[in-house]
C-alpha positions in Angstrom: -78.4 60.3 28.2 -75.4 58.1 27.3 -72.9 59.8 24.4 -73.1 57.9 20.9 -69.8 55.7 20.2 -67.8 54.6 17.5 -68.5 51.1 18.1 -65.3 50.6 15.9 -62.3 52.5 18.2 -65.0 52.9 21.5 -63.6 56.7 21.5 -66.5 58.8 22.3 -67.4 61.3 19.4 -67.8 64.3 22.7 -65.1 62.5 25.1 -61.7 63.1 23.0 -58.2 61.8 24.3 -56.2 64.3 25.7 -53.9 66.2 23.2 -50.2 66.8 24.5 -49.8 69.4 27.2 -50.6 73.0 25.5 -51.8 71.2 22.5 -55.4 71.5 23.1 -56.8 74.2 21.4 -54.1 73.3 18.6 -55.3 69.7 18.6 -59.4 70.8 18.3 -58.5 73.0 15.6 -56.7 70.4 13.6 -59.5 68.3 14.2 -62.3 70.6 13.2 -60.3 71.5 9.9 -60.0 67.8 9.6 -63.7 67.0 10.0 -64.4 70.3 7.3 -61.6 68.2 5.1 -63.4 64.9 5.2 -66.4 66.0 4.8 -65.9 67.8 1.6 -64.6 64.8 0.5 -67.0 62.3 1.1 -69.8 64.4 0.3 -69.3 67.5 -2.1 -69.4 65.7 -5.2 -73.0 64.8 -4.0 -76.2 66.4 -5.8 -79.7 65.9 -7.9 -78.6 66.0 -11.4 -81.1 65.7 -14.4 -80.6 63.8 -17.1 -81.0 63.7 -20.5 -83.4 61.4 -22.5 -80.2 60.2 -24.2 -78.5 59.4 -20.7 -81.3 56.5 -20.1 -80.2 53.1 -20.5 -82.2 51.6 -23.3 -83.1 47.9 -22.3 -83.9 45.3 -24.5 -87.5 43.2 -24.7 -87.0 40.0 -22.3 -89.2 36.6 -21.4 -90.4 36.6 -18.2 -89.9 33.1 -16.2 -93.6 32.3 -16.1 -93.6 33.3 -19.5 -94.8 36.6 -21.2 -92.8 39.4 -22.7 -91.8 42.2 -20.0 -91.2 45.8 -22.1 -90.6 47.7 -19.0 -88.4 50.7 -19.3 -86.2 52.8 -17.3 -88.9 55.6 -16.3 -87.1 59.3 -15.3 -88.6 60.0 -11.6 -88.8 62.5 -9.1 -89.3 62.1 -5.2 -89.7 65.0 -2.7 -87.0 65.4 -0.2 -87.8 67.4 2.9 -84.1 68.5 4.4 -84.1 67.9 8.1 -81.9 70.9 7.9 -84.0 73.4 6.3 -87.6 71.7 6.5 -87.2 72.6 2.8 -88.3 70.0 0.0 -86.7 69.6 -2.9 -87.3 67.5 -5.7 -84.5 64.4 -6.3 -84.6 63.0 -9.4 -83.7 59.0 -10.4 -84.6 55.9 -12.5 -87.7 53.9 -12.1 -88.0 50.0 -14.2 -91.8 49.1 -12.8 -92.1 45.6 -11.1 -93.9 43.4 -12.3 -97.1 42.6 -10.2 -95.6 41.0 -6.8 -92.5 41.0 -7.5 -90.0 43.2 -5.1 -87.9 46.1 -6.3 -84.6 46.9 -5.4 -83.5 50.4 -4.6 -79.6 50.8 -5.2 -77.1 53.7 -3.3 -74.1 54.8 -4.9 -71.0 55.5 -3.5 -69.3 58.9 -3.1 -69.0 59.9 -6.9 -72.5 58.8 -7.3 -73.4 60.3 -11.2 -75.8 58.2 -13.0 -74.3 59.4 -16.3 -70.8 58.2 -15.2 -69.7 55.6 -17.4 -69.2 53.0 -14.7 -72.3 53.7 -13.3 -74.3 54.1 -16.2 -73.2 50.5 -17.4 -74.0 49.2 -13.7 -77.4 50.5 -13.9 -78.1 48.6 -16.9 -76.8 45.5 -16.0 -79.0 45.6 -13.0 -82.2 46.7 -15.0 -81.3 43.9 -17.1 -81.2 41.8 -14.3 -84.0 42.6 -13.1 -86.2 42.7 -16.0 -85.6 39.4 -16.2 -86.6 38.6 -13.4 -89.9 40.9 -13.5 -88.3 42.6 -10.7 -87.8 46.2 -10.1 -85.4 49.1 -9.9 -84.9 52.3 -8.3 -81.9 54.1 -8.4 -82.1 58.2 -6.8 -79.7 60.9 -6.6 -78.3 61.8 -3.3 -79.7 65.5 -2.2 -77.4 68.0 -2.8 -75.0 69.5 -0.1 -75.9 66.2 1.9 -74.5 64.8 5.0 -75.0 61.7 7.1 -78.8 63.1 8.3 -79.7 64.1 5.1 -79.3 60.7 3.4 -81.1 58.8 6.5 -83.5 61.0 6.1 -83.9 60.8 1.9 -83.9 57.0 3.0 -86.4 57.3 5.3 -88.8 59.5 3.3 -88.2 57.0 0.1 -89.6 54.1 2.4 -92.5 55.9 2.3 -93.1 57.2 -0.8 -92.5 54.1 -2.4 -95.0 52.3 0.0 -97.8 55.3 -0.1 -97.3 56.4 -3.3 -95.7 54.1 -5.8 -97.1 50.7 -4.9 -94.3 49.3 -3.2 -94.6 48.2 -0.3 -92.3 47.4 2.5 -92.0 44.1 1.9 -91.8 44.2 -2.1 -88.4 46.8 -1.2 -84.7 45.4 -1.3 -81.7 47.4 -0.6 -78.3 47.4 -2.5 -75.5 50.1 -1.7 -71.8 49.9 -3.0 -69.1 52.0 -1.3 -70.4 55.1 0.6 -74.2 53.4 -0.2 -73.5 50.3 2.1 -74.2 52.6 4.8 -77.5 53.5 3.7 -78.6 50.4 2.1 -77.8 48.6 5.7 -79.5 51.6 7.5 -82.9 50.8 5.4 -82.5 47.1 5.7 -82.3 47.7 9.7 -85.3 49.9 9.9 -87.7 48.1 7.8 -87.6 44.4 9.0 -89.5 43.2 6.7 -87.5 44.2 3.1 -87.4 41.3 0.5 -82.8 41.6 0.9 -79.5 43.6 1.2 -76.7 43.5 -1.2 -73.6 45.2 -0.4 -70.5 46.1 -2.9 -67.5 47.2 -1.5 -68.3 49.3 1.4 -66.6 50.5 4.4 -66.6 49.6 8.6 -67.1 53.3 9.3 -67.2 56.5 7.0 -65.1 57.7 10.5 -62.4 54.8 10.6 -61.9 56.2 7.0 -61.7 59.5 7.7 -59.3 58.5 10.7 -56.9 56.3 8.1 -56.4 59.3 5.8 -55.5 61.5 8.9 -53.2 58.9 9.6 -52.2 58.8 6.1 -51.3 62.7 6.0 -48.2 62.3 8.5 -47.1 62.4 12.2 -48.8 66.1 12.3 -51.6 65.0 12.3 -51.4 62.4 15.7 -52.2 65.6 17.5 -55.2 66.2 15.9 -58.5 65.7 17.8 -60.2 63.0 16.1 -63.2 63.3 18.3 -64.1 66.4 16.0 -64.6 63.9 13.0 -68.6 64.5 13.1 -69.7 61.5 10.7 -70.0 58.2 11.7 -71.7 56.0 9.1 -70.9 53.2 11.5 -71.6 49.7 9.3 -70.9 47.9 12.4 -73.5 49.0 14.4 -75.7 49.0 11.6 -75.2 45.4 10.8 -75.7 44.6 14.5 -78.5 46.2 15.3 -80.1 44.6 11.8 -79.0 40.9 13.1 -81.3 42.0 16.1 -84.5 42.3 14.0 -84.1 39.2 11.6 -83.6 36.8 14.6 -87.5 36.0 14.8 -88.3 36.9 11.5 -91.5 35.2 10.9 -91.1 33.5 7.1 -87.0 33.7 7.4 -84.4 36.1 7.8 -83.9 38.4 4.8 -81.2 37.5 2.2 -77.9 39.5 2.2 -75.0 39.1 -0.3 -71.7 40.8 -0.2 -69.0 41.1 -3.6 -66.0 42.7 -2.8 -62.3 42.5 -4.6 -59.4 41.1 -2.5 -57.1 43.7 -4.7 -58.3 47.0 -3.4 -57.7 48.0 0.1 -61.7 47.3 1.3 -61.0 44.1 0.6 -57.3 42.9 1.4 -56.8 40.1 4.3 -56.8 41.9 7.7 -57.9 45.5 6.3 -59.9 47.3 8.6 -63.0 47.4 6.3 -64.4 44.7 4.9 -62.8 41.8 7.4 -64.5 43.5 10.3 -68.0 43.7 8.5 -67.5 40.3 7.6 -66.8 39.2 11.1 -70.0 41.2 12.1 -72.2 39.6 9.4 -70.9 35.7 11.2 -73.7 36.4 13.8 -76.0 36.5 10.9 -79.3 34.1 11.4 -79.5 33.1 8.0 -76.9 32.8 4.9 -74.4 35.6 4.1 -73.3 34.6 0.3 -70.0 36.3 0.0 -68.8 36.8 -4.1 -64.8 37.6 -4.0 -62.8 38.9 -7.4 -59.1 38.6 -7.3 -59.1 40.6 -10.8 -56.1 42.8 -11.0 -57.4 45.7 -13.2 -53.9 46.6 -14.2 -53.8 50.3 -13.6 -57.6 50.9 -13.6 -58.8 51.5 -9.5 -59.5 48.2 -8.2 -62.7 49.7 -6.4 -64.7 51.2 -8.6 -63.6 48.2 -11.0 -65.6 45.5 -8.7 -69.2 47.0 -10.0 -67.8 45.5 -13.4 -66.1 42.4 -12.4 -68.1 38.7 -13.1 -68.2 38.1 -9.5 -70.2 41.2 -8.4 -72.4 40.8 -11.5 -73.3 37.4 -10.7 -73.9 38.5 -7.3 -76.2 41.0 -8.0 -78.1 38.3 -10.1 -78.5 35.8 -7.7 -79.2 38.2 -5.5 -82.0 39.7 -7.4 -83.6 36.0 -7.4 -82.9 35.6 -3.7 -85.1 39.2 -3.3 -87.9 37.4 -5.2 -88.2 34.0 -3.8 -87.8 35.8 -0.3 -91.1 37.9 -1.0 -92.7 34.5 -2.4 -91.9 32.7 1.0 -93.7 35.2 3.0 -96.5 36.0 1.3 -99.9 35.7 3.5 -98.0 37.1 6.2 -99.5 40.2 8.1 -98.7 44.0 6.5 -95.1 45.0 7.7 -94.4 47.8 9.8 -91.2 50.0 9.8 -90.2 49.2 13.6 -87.6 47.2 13.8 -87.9 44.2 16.6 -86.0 43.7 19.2 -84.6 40.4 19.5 -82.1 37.6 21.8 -78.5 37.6 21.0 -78.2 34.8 18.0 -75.6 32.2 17.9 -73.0 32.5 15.1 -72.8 30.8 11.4 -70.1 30.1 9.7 -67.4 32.4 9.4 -67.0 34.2 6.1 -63.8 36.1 5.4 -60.1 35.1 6.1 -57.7 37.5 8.4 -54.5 39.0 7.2 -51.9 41.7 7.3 -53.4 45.6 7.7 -54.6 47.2 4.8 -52.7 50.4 3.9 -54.3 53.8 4.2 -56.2 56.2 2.4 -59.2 58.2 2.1 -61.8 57.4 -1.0 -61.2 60.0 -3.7 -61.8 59.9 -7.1 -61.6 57.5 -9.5 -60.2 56.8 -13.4 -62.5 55.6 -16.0 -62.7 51.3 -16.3 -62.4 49.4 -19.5 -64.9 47.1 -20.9 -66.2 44.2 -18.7 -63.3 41.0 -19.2 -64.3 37.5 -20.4 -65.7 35.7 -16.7 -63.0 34.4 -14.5 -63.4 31.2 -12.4 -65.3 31.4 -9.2 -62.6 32.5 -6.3 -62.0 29.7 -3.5 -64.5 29.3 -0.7 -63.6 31.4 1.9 -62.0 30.2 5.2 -62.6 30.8 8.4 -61.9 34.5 10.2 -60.3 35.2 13.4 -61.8 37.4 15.9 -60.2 40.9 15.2 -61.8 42.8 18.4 -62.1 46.4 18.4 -60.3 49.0 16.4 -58.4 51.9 17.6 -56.9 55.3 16.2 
């Protein structure tokens, strides 16, 4: 059976490069502590909190577009999680705002620091239920299980397809996908394995948890060249993911799904010629149907630039048009046969218009935590159309 690749540096995850002479055992160790390192990073702030009825977002009475009054609130939820580890289930709580009969609902990951009482997440949340709800559209937003890890949260992914399909009314075709940061990788993994979902919407998020993980042990000094990087054990590969998704929405019947991307060009994500966003980008050109791509150039002052973009105009606006985009694609298809999960195999597509401008390397780092963001600021003007994007090939360590 052929051994899984980081489709971003083509270094096997078993086949490592060789460490100097009578560095080898050195060089695994390093890289084993480095893996432990990352992964505590990436995932330990991860868990199934429960709120308080005080924590819920209070949204206001709005007119539907058809007209009518829609009084939907955020609804406190629960969803069994069976751990593919244990075989356990556990009970993952997170916000429900019912659709309106129809309509899709999205279902939004968070990034690493994912705390829906956070204050920059709590405000997020609203906004999009506020979106939404004007819409008649729905929202789900879930916890990530706790101690989790990269098959955990395909799995939770997996197992919400289905709850929301069997047991909640939704199904796979009424179900968009938004993830920001860390939640671009699932988001993308559930937009690639159900076919037939109504949209993706990605904030901020990365080429590869791994190529992350590799740019803080680059970060950390020359030591660490010596470490064996084939010990980093999660992948999250976006690039994969986003190619193997352009494979199923070749021959979609009614359309390719929507997607939508909002990044900031003032964090590293998103600077010309990082090793993050400009290679996702550059994925997303063999796209079959329309990529829209929201850029802010917003300098928060000293506030983090990327946990500032889920405030910024340009990502809010996204999310809105995005929203309608999710509901007109569910109108366009309806009378269409019942959806499976399977994805389709389909014929390379030819590529669309490129969407995100090259530029000097992006400075390392690993994603860690982040400061509190001030109020939202009065809307900037749109940001320039983009311009096209050179080929940037493979990456390496």
């Amino acid at each position: 059976m052929a051994k899984p690749k980081d489709t971003l540096s083509n270094e096997s995850t078993h086949q490592k490069k060789h460490a100097p002479t009578g560095l080898g055992w050195a060089s695994k160790l390093m890289g084993k502590a480095a893996d432990v390192m990352a992964n505590r990073e990436i995932f330990g702030e991860m868990q199934s909190r429960n709120v308080t009825p005080a924590d819920v977002p209070v949204l206001k009475t709005t007119a539907l577009p058809g007209g009518g009054q829609n009084t939907a609130q955020l609804q406190v939820i629960n969803m069994p999680f069976v751990s593919p580890d244990s075989g356990k289930t556990h009970q993952i709580e997170g916000y429900h705002l019912p659709a309106q009969p129809g309509k899709p609902t999205m279902v939004f990951f968070g990034g690493t620091d994912m705390d829906r009482t956070a204050p920059h997440y709590k405000d997020l949340i609203k906004t999009m239920a506020d979106q939404a709800k004007q819409q008649g559209t729905g929202l789900i937003v879930m916890d990530y299980p706790t101690n989790a890890n990269e098959g955990k949260i395909k799995a939770q992914v997996n197992q919400m397809q289905q709850h929301m399909a069997s047991q909640m009314g939704i199904p796979l075709n009424q179900q968009a996908y938004a993830g920001y940061s860390l939640g671009g990788n699932p988001a993308l993994y559930a937009a690639r394995t159900n076919p037939d979902a109504a949209g993706l919407h990605l904030t901020s998020t990365v080429s590869s948890i791994r190529q992350e993980s590799k740019n803080a042990m680059a970060a950390a000094g020359n030591i660490t060249k010596i470490a064996d990087k084939g010990q980093l054990s999660t992948l999250m590969d976006n690039i994969d993911e986003t190619r193997r998704l352009i494979q199923t929405q070749q021959n979609r019947p009614g359309g390719p799904m929507p997607v939508s991307i909002a990044y900031s060009d003032k964090e590293r994500f998103g600077e010309p010629g990082n090793n993050h966003m400009t290679p996702l980008l550059t994925a997303f050109n063999d796209y079959p149907g329309q990529v829209k791509v929201s850029v802010s150039n917003f300098n928060p002052n000293n506030y983090d630039p990327h946990q500032y973009i889920l405030r910024t105009p340009e990502n809010i606006e996204s999310m809105r048009d995005f929203i309608r985009d999710a509901d007109q694609s569910v109108q366009n298809r309806q009378g269409l046969p019942a959806p499976g999960v399977a994805p389709v195999v389909a014929p390379p597509v030819p590529a669309v218009a490129p969407v995100m401008p090259a530029g000097p390397p992006a400075a390392p780092g690993l994603m860690g935590g982040h400061r509190a963001a001030p109020p939202v600021p009065a809307p900037l003007p749109p940001p320039p159309p983009p311009l096209p994007v050179a080929d940037l090939g493979a990456e390496g360590d």
